[in-house]
C-alpha positions in Angstrom: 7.6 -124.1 -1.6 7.2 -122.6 1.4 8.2 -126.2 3.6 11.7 -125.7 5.4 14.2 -128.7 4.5 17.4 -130.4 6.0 20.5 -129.7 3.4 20.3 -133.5 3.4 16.9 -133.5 1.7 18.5 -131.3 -0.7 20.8 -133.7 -2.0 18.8 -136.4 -1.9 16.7 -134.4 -4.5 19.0 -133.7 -6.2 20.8 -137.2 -6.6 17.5 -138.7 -7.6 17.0 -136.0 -10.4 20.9 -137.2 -11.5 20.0 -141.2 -11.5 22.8 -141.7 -8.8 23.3 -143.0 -5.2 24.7 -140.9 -2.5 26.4 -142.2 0.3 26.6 -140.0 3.2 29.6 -140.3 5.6 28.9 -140.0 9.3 31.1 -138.2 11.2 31.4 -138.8 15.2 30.2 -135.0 16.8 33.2 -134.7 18.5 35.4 -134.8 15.3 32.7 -132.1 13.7 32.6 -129.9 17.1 37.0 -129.9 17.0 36.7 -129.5 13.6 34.7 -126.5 14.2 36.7 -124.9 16.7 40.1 -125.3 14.5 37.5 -123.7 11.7 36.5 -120.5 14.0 41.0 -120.0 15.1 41.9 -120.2 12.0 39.5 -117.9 10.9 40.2 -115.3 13.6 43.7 -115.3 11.3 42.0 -115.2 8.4 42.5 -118.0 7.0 39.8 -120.5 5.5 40.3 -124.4 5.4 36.9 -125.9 3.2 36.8 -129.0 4.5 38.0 -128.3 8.2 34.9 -125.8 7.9 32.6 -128.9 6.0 33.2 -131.2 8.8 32.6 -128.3 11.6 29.4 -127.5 9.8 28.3 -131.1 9.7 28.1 -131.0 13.3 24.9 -128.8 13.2 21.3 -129.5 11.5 21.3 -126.8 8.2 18.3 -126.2 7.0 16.7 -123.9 3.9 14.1 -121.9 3.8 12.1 -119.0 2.1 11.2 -117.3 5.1 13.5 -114.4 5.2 12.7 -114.0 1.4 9.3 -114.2 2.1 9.7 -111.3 4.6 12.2 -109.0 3.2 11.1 -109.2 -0.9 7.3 -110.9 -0.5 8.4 -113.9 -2.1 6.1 -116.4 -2.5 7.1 -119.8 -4.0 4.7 -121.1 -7.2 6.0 -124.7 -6.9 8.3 -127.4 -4.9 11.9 -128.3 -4.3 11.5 -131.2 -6.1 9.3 -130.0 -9.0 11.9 -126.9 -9.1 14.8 -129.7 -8.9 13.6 -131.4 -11.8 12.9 -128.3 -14.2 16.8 -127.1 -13.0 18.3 -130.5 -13.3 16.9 -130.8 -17.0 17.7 -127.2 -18.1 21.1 -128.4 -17.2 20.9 -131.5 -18.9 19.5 -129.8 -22.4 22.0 -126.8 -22.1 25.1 -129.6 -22.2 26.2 -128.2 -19.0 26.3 -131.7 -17.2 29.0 -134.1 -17.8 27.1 -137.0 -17.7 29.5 -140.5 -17.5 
């Protein structure tokens, strides 16, 4: 849909299309902003840490939308996240492509 969300809503949908609880750790801002400078350095000597990048990025609201798509290709969605969620999370499921313990 056409509805911008937080990365966070994301997951949420998509733990509640799995059964399963999330737990979301907060991290201070000041460890995420350091964490972000270390991220941009190290980058400058091209290297790439994941989660020294995670944590800098979890300093920072992310959000998704179609916009850009909407603009560059004339997308236009047909249906929700969570309606699109659930028919991704079951194709999944059906093709055996979900270790499920």
């Amino acid at each position: 849909d056409e509805k911008p969300y937080k990365l966070s809503d994301i997951y949420d949908e998509i733990a509640k299309n799995l059964g399963i609880a999330i737990k979301p750790i907060k991290i201070p801002w000041i460890f995420c902003q350091i964490a972000e400078k270390i991220d941009q350095f190290t980058g400058m000597l091209g290297q790439y840490h994941r989660y020294v990048h995670v944590v800098g990025e979890t300093g920072h609201y992310i959000w998704c939308d179609t916009i850009k798509a909407q603009k560059d290709f004339g997308y236009e969605p047909k249906i929700s996240l969570q309606e699109g969620m659930k028919i991704t999370i079951n194709s999944i499921k059906k093709a055996g492509l979900l270790d499920e313990k």
